[in-house]
N, C-alpha and C positions, 0 to 999 in steps of 0.2 A: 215745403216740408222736406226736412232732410232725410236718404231711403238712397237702400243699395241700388250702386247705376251699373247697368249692362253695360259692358264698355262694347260691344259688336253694333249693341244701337246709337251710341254715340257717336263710333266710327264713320256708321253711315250719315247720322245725321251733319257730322261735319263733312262731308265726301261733298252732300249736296247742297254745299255752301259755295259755288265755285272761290278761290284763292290764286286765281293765275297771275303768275308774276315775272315778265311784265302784263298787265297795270302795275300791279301787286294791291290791287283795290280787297285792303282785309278789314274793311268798315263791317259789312254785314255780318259775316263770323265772329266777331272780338265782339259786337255786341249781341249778340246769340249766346255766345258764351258765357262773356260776364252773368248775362240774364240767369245763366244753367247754375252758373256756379253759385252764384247769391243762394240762390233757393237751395243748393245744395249747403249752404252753412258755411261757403269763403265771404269776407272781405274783399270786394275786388274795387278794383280803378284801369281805367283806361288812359293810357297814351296816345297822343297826339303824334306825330312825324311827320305829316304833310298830308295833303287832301286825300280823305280818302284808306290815310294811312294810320294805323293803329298795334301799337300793343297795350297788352294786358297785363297785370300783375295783380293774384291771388293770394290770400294768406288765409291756412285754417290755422287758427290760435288756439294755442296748447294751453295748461296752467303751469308749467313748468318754467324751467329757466335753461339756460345755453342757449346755442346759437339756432339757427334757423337752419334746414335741410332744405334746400333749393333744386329744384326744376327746371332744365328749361326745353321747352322747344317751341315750332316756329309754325304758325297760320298757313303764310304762305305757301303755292308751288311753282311748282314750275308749269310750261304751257304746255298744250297737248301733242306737240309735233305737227310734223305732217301727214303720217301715217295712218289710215283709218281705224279707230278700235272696233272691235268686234263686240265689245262689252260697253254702254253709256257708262262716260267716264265721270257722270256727276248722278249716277244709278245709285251704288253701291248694292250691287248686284251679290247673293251669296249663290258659286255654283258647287257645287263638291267639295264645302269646305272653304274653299278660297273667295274673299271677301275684293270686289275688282272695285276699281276708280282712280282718279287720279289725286294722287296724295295716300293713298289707303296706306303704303311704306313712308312715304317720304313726305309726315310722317305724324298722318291723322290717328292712327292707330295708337302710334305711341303717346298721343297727348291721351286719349279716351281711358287708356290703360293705366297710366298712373292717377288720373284724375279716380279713378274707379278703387286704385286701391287706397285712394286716402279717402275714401267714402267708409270704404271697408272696415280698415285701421283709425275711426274716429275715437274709441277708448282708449288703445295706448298712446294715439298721439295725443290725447290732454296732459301727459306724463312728461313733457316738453315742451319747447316754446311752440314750435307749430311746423306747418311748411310753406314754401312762399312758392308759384309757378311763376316765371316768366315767360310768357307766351308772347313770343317775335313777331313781325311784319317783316319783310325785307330780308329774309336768313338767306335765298336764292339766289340774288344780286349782289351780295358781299357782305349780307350781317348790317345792313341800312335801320334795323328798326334798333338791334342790340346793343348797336352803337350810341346809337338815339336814346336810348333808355341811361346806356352807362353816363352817357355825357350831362346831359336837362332831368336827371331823376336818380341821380347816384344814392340814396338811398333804399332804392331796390336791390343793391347791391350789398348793403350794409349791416354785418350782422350775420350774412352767409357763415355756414360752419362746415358746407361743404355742398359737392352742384352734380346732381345728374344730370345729363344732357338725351334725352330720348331718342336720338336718332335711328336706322334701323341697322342693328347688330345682329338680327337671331338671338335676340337672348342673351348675347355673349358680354359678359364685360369687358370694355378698352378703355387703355387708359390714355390715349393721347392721340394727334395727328399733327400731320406738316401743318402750314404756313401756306399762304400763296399770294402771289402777287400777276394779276393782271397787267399786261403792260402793250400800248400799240403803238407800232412805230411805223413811222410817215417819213414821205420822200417826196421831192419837191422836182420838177424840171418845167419842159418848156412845150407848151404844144405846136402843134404842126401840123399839116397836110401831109396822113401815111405816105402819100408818093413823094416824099421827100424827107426821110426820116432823119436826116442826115442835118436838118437844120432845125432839128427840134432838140427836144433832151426830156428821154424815157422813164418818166420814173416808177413806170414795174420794172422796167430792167433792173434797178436801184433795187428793189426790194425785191425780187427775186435772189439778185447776189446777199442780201443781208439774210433771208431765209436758209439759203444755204449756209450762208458761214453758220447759223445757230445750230447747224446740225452736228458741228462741230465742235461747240462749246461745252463742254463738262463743270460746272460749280466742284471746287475741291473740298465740299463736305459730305461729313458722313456721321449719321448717327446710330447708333450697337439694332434701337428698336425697329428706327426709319427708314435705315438706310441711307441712299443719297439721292440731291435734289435731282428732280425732274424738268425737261423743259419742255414742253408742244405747243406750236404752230395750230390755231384752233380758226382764222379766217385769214383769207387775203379780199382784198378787192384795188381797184384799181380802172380807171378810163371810163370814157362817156359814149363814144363809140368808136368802131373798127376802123374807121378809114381816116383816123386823127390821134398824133403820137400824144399817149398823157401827162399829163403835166403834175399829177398829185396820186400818191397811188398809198396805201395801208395795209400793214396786218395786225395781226393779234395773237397776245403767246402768254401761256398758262406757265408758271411757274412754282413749280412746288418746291419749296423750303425746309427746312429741319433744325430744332432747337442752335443757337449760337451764331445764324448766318444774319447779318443785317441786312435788309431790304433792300436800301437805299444804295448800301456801297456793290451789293449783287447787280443793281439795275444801273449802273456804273457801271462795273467788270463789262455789265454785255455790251454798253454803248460804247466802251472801249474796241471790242473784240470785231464788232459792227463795223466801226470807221463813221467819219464827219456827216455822210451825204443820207443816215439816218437820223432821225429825233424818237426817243424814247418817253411816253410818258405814262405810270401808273396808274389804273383807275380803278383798281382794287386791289386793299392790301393790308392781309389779317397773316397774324402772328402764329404759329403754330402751339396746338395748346401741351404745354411740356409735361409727359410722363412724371408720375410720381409712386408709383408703383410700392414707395417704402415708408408710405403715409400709413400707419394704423388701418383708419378711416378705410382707403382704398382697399385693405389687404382683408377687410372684415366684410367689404362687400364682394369680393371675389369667392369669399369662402361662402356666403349667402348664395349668389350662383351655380356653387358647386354640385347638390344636387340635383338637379335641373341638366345637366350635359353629361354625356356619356366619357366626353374626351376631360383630360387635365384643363383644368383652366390654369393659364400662365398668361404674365404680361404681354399684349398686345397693341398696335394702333391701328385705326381704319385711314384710310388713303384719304380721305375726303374731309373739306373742314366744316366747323360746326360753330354754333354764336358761341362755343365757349372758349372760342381763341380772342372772343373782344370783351365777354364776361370774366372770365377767369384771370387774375393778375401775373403777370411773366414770371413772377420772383416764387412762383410756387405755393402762397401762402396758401390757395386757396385749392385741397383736394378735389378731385374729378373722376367720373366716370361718365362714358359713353355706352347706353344701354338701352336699348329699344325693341319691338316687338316684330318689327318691318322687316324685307327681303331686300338685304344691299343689291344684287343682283339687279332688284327689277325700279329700282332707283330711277325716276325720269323715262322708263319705258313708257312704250304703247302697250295699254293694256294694263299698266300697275295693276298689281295686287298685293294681297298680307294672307296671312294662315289665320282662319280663326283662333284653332289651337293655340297658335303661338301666343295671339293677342290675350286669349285666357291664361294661358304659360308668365305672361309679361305679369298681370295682375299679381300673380301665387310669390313673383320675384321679387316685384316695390313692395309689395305687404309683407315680405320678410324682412329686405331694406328699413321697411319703416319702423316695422318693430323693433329690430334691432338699435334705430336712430331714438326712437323713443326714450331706453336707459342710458345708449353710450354720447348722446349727442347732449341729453338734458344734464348731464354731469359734465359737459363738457373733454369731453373725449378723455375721460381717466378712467372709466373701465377697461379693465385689459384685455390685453389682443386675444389673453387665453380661455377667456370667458367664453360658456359652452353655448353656441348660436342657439341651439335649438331648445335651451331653458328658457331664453329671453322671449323667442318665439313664441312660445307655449304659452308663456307667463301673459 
């Protein structure tokens, strides 16, 4: 039977669903969920992606017509570190306010919370076609599950009229982020008896010189929002033991992007810049989701935020990418925002936590969202931008 959900028990209850990714084993959640959500009055179906491996895709059906108001965010987390928490990180522990575990930001809260406000907003969203969630597996590892979905189930995609992506903002609406491309490069030589190093060929030396040179390297792009790309050194490894020169050595370098740069011809530049005695090769590589900041759609949800912050809201992006750089189409057709309940700060920490506040804060903002998506989404984006938000609200 369908009945207002607490999003702070949801939270919890997905908290203590462990989602650590690597496995990224999101079987037990996606169907916990599915199960929460049927009774809550969605349509749902589940994806397949490999053992183990799952997303979700919910629709509550409006009576309306226009396009669909889409969701998405992601199962998954990341692992616990190394570090011991002081809080059980599969608890969902509430101490003064602050709701602790891992995923509680990044970014269990934000599914509980929109899930919560389309519970809420069940009346005016009959006034539309509906909303769809797309709920990830694999968003941690490179967007594996959204990829999966866009590619074996492109229908999910179909019919979108426009995509929040839940990630953790504080509240804040953004409208885009870089690109990134994972890339580890390998070097090759000879091994040897250390006491004779001379008749081997070192290949950390090799990639010691190639690390260096990248420190070196600048991408000549720049975007007004972005800024300019980024590059980090994020592992080396290299040799079997100390008293034998190595003969195969690696690292690994994070690369962030911004609107116009192509991938391929970037991961080129560097192997250029590198010299022969590296091999370069990508094993992750998502698009930057491009600002549109001059969408209606976008500009009507900014203004929906706006009571909710003390500061101006103006266009923004977060540093960090989201599945909606592998959902969202390059060509812009399809508006975005990125909006969440979560602490970017505590993002992959020990210790993760969320605001309860906030997460009730998140609710008060998608149930404005939706109301508003209710009139201008079911007409198909012709009501005007100057329409009074908070009659629509009310209404």
């Amino acid at each position: 039977m369908a009945s207002d959900i607490d999003p702070i028990a949801l939270t919890q209850a997905l908290i203590r669903i462990p989602t650590l990714n690597p496995p990224g084993d999101e079987d037990e959640c996606a169907r916990w969920l599915a199960g929460f959500l049927q009774d809550q009055g969605f349509s749902v179906r589940l994806h397949a992606f490999g053992p183990q491996r799952f997303n979700l895709v919910a629709e509550w059906v409006g009576e309306g017509g226009g396009p669909w108001l889409g969701f998405s965010g992601h199962l998954d987390t990341v692992p616990l570190g190394g570090a011991p928490w002081t809080q059980d990180p599969f608890g969902g522990v509430i101490d003064r306010g602050v709701l602790y575990g891992r995923g509680s930001t990044d970014m269990k809260s934000g599914l509980a919370a929109f899930i919560a406000a389309c519970a809420q907003s069940r009346s005016v969203l009959r006034r539309c076609k509906g909303v769809r969630l797309l709920l990830t597996g694999g968003e941690e590892t490179g967007c594996d599950g959204a990829r999966a979905l866009r590619d074996s189930v492109g229908e999910s995609l179909a019919d979108l009229g426009a995509l929040i992506v839940g990630e953790p903002t504080r509240n804040y609406p953004f409208i885009g982020h870089k690109g990134a491309i994972w890339i580890r490069g390998s070097s090759n030589g000879e091994t040897a008896h250390a006491s004779m190093p001379e008749v081997g060929d070192n290949a950390i030396y090799k990639i010691a010189d190639a690390v260096a040179k990248l420190r070196s390297f600048t991408p000549p792009h720049h975007h007004p929002l972005m800024g300019g790309c980024t590059i980090s050194v994020g592992t080396i490894s290299g040799g079997i033991n100390v008293n034998s020169v190595p003969d195969r050595a690696s690292f690994e370098v994070d690369v962030r992007t911004v609107p116009g740069v192509c991938h391929s011809a970037l991961r080129d530049d560097i192997a250029g810049h590198l010299g022969p005695e590296v091999h370069l090769e990508s094993f992750v590589d998502v698009p930057p989701l491009v600002p549109n900041e001059t969408h209606p759609w976008v500009r009507r949800v900014l203004e929906c935020c706006a009571p909710f912050h003390a500061e101006q809201i103006v266009p923004k992006v977060v540093p960090y990418f989201t599945d909606g750089s592998v959902l969202v189409p390059q060509d812009g057709s399809l508006p975005a925002v990125i909006l969440g309940p979560g602490e970017p700060q505590m993002m992959h920490k020990t210790d993760e936590y969320c605001h309860v506040e906030r997460v009730h804060e998140a609710v008060r903002i998608y149930s404005a969202i939706l109301a508003d998506w209710a009139v201008w989404g079911a007409r198909g984006g012709q009501v005007s931008h100057s329409d009074k938000l908070s009659n629509i609200q009310a209404s």
